[in-house]
C-alpha positions in Angstrom: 164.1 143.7 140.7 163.3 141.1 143.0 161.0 143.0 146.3 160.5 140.7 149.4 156.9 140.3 151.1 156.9 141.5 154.6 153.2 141.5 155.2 150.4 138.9 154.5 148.9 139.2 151.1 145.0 140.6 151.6 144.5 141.0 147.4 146.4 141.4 144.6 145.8 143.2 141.0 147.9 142.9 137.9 149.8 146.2 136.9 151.5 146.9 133.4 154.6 148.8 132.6 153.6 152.4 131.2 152.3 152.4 127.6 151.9 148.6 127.2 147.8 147.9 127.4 147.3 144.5 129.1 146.5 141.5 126.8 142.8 140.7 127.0 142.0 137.4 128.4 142.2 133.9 126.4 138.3 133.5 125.3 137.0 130.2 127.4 136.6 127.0 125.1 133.8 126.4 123.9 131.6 123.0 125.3 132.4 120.3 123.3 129.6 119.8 121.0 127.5 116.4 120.6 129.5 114.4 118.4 126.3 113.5 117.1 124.7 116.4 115.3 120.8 117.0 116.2 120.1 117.6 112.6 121.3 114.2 111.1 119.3 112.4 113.8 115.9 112.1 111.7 113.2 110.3 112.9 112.8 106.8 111.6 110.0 106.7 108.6 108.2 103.7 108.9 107.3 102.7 105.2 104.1 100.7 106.0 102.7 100.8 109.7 103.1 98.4 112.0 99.9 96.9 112.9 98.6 96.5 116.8 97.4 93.2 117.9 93.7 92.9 118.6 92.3 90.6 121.6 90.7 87.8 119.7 92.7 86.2 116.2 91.4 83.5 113.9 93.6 81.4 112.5 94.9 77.7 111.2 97.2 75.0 112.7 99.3 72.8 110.2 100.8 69.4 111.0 104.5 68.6 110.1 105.6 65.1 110.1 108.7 64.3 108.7 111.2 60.9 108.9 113.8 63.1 109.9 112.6 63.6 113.6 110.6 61.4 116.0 108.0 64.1 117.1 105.9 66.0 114.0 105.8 69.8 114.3 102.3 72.2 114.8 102.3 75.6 112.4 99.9 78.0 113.7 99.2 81.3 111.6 96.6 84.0 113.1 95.1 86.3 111.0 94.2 90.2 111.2 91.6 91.7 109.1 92.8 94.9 107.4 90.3 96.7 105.3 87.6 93.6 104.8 90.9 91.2 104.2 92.7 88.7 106.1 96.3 88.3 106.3 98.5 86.9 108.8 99.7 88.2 111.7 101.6 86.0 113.8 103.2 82.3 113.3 104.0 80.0 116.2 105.5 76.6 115.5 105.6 74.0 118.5 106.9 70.4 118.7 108.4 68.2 121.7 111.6 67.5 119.3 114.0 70.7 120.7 117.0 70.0 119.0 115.8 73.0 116.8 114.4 75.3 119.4 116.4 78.4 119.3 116.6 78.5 115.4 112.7 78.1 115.6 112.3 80.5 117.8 114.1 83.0 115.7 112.6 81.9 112.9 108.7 82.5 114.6 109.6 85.9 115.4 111.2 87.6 112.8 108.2 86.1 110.2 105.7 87.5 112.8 107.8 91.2 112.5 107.4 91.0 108.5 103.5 90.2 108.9 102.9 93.0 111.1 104.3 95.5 108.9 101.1 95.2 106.7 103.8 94.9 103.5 104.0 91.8 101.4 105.0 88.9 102.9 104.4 86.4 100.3 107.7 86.2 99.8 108.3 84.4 102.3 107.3 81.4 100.3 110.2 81.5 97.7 112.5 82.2 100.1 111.8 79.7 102.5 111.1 77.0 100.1 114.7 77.7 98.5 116.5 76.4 101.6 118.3 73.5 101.3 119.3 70.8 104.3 122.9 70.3 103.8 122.2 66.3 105.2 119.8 66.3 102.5 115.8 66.3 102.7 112.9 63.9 102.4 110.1 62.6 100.8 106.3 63.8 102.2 103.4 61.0 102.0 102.2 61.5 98.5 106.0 61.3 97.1 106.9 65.2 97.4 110.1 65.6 97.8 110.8 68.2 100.4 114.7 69.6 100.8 114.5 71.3 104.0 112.3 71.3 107.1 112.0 75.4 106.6 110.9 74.5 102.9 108.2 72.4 104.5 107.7 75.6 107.0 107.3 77.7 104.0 104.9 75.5 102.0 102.3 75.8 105.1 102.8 79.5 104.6 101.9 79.2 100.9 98.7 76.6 102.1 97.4 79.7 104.3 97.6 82.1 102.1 96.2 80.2 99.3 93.3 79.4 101.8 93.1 83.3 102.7 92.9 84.5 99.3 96.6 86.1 99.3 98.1 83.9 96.4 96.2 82.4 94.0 96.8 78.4 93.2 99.5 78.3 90.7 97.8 77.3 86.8 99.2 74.6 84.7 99.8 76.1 81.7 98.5 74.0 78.4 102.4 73.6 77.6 103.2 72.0 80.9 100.2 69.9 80.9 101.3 68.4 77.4 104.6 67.5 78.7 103.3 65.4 81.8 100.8 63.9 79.3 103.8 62.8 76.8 105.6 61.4 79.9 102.5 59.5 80.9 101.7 58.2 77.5 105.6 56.6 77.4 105.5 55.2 81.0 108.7 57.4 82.2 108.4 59.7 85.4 110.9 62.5 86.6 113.8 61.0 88.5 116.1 64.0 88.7 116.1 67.1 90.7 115.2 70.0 89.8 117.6 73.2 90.3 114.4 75.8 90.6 111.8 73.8 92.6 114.0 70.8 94.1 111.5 68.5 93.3 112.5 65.1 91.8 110.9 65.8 89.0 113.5 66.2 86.3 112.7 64.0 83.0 114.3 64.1 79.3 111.3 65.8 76.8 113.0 65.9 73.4 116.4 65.9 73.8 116.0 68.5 76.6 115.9 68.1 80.4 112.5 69.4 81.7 110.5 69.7 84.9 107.2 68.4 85.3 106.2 70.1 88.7 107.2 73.9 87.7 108.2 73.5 83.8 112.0 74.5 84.3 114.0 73.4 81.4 117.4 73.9 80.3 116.6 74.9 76.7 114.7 77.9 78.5 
């Protein structure tokens, strides 16, 4: 039954029909929770710590020249010393040529983030020395045939550490050091490249293709 309001409504209160019990109220939504739960967020474990940079560093500068740009390039590597040992720290490589600036750059700084994790950064060398211009590389003074400008980057790194005490110089093993004696004694020199080292340094040894710079052959 419909009732008309005469007066002004002051309050109000909700009534039931006799015997029904009113429903209880909805129960309020809970607050949407992070969708990120606290628990999964674990704190980052840092496997080896990262090392803080003292005032004073020692280090060396190498000289880059290559025919492939006008101006040479500097490599400078600092050094921390970590338990009575050196080990780099940093690397910085400066040149007036900057058509390779912001690779360089990049290049500087993520190398200076591996060395200041205190892990081991000597493989760097491999790495680095396994790049491959795609305009092809270069021969340094000496006849070293070098197939990148980062594999030239890479075999400073290897000088320093050398010179630091990190890798030790690599031995000629009595095997290799027959084979360049046999290729001396003929008068024939390496004139292909080889697939491990890329040097040009590829020569036929009995029937077999062999290299005299890092003893790579294809009969294994």
């Amino acid at each position: 039954m419909t009732v008309k309001i005469q007066n002004k409504i002051v309050g109000f209160e909700v009534s039931t029909q006799k015997g029904e019990e009113s429903a209880p109220p909805p129960p309020a939504p809970e607050p949407e929770s992070d969708p990120v739960d606290s628990k999964s967020m674990a704190e980052v474990i840092q496997l080896q710590p990262v090392l803080r940079r003292p005032e004073d560093l020692e280090g060396s500068t190498y000289k880059i020249k290559t025919p492939l740009f006008e101006h040479a390039f500097y490599v400078t590597i600092n050094d921390i010393v970590v338990n009575g040992r050196r080990r780099p720290f940093e690397i910085f490589i400066n040149s007036k040529n900057m058509d390779n600036f912001a690779w360089i750059v990049a290049l500087t700084r993520v190398m200076s983030a591996v060395f200041r994790h205190g892990g081991d950064a000597t493989f760097l060398v491999e790495e680095m020395r396994s790049v491959f211009d795609p305009r092809g590389g270069y021969f340094k003074p000496g006849g070293k045939y070098m197939p990148s400008l980062v594999a030239e980057i890479g075999e400073c790194i290897e000088r320093h550490l050398m010179k630091i005490g990190m890798i030790q110089p690599q031995e000629v093993s009595p095997e290799l050091a027959a084979k360049r004696q046999a290729v001396v004694e003929r008068g024939g020199l390496g004139n292909a490249q080889c697939p491990k080292c890329g040097q040009f340094s590829v020569t036929r040894l009995d029937g077999c293709d062999t290299c005299l710079e890092c003893g790579y052959s294809k009969c294994g």
